[in-house]
N, C-alpha and C positions, 0 to 999 in steps of 0.2 A: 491447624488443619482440623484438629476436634470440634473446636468451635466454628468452623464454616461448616462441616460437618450436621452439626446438631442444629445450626441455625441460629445461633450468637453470636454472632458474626455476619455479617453482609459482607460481601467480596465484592466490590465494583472495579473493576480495573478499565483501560484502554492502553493501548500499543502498538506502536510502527511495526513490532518483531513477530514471527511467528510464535505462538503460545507453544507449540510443542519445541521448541526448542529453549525456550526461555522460562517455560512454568514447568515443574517438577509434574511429574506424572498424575502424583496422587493425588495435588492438588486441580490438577487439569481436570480429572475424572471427575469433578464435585462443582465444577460450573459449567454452568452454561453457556458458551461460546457463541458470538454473532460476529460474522464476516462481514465486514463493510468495506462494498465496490467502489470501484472509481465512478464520479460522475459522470454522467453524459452529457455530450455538447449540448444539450436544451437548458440542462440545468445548470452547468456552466456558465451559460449568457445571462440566464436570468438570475443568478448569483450577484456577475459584476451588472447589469440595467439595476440591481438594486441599490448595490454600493452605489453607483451614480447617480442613485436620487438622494439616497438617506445620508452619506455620508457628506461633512459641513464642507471638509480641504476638497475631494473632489468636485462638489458642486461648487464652489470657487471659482474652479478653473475654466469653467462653462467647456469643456472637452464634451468631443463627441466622437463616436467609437465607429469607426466605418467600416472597417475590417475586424470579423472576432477570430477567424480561423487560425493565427498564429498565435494567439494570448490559451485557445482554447488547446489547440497540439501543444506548447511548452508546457502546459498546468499540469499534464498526463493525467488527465480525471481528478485530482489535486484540490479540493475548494482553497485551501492555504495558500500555493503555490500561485495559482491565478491573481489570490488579493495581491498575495507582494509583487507579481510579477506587473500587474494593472497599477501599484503606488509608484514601482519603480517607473513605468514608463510612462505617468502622469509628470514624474518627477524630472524627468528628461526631458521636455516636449520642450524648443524652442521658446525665446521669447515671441510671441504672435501666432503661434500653432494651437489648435486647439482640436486639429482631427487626428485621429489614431489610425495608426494604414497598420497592414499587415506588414512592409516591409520596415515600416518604424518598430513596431515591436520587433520585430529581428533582430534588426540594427542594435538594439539600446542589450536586449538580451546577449548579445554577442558569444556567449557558447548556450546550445541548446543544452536546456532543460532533464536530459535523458532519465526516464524514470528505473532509477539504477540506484542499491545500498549494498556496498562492498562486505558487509556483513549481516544483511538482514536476508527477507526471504529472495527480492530479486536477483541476491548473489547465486541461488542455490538452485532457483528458477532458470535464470538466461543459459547458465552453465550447463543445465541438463536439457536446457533449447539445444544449445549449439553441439554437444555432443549427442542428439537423437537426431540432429541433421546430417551431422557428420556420418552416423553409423545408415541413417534412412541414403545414403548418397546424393542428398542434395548440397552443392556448392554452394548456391545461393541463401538457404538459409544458412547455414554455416557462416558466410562472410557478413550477414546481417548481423547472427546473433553478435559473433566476434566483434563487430564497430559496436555494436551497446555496451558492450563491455571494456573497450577501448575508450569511448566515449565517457563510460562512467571511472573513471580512471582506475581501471582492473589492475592488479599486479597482473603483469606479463608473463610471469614466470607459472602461474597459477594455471593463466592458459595454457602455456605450453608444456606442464606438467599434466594436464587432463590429457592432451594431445598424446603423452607420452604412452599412458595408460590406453589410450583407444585404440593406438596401432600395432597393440598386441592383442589385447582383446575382441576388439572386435574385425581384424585384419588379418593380424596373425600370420601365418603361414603361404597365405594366399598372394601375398605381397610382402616378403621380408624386408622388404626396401621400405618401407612404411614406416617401421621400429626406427632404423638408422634416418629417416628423414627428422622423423619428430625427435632425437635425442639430438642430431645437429642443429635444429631450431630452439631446444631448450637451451643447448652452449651456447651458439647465437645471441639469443635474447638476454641472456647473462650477461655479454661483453657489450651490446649495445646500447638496450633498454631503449624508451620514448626517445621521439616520434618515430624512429627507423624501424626499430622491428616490428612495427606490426605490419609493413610489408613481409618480413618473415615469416609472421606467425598466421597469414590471409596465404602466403603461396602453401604452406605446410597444412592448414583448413581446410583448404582445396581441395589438393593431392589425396588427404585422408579421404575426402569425401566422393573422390572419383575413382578409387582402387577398389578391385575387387574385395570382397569381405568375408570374413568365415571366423569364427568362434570356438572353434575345434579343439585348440591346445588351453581356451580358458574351460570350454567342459571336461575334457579329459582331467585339468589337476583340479576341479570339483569331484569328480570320479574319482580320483586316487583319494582324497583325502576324504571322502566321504567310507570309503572300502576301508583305509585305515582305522576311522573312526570306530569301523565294524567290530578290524577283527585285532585289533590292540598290536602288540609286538612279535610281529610274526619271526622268527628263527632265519638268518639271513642262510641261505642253503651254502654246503662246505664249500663246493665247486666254483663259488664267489667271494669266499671269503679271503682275504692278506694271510700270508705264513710268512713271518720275517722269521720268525725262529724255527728249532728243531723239533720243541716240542708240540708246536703248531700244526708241521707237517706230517709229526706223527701221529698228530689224529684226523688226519685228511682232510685237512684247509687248505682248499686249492685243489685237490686230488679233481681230475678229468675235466678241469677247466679247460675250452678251447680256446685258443688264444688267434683271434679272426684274422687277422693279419697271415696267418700262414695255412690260410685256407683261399680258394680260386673265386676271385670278387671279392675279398675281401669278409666274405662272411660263411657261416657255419651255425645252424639249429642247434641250439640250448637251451634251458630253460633259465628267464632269467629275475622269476618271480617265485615269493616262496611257496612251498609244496601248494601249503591251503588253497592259496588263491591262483595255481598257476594254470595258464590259460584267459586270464581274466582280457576283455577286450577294454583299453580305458579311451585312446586316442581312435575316432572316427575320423578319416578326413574330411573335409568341407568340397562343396559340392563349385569346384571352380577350378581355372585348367592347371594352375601351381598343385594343388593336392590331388587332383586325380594321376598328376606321373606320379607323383610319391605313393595313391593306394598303389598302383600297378607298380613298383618296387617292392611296394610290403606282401602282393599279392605272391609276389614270384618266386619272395625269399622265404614268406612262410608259408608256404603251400597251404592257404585254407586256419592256420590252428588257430587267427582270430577274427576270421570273418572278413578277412579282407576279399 
């Protein structure tokens, strides 16, 4: 690193992977980075009308390309991709064929191309397509992204472990059915696996994406733990504390604890945070008709002391 550094050194590199994930920091900071885009279809054609003049096995075959729209959709912008996919299906053509159709390159391709790397960046990309659809309430992107990832032979378990996170997060309370969908689609997908569950994991996509949404309980334990963060180990207050023993309750552990159960509803005003912080508001509900009965329980029970 000293010496790329100082300039003894030239660092040329290329790579399929993203650089922040695969180049070390300090070394990333010290070069200079170039993104390079997928082709476009112009450049694409004129790619392979090249191979088909300059190259000696193609011009052989006197092939002529009639259709480029299917050679150009599998390539996904791909210069590489196109060649092999253009030798494979020269390679293919019947005895006495010498035109390329768009349904022959199909045919010979037999699974689409999907431009998917189960560990590069389009793993980390499509994954946070289909869970910004998911949370945006679009079904339809949802069930897209999800077939690219089916397509690019996803672990299933992956999806349905993102699934699992989203419908707490970003769901939450608003829909507790949501949680229990996506944890029976994760069992699910465990006892089934390919080709079946990704009907599982397409109806549990869905559902996510069509249930009302709310965030509530992931900001509140940001809130708590960020208060925590604040104010270190706060003194858990006596009136909440265990007394299995005598000497415990001789110093008033547990002393005027209410015990809710024998109060009318079930509940009864106490403080049940430490002195420092008590009062603190951490859970707001979400703005949808499941958490608005719950504000108006917490309105009624605590008269006002957190803003309900």
């Amino acid at each position: 690193m000293g010496a790329v550094e100082k300039g003894i050194v030239t660092l040329i590199g290329a790579t399929t992977e993203n650089p922040s994930f695969e180049v070390i920091s300090a070394l990333l900071s010290r070069c200079q980075v170039f993104t390079l885009k997928p082709l476009a279809a112009d450049e694409l054609k004129k790619l392979v009308d090249n191979a088909m003049q300059k190259d000696e096995w193609l011009r052989a075959g006197h092939v002529e390309i009639a259709e480029y729209e299917a050679l150009v959709r599998l390539s996904g912008g791909d210069a590489r991709k196109i060649l092999n996919l253009l030798e494979l299906v020269v390679g293919s053509l019947p005895q006495g064929m010498h035109t390329i159709t768009d349904a022959f390159v199909q045919q010979t391709a037999q699974k689409k191309l999907a431009l998917y790397d189960k560990t590069g960046d389009q793993h980390y990309d499509i994954i946070s397509a289909f869970i910004k659809s998911m949370r945006g309430s679009d079904p339809n992107g949802a069930v897209y992204w999800l077939a690219r990832m089916i397509d690019g032979g996803e672990d299933p378990k992956f999806i349905a472990r993102r699934m699992l996170i989203l419908a707490s997060e970003d769901i939450g309370n608003a829909n507790p059915n949501a949680l229990l969908l996506a944890t029976s689609c994760f069992q699910a997908v465990e006892v089934i696996g390919y080709p079946e569950c990704r009907i599982i994991l397409s109806q549990t996509a869905v559902y996510l994406a069509c249930s009302a949404k709310s965030n509530a309980t992931y900001v509140a334990i940001d809130k708590a733990q960020a208060l925590v963060s604040q104010t270190g180990d706060l003194p858990v207050p006596l009136h909440l504390r265990n007394a299995p023993t005598k000497f415990m309750k001789q110093e008033n552990y547990g002393k005027d604890y209410k015990y809710a159960h024998n109060f009318e509803g079930n509940f009864v005003q106490q403080e049940f945070l430490p002195d420092a912080v008590a009062g603190t508001s951490l859970y707001v509900p979400g703005d949808n008709p499941a958490e608005a009965k719950t504000r108006e329980v917490l309105h009624k029970n605590w008269d006002g002391k957190y803003g309900y």
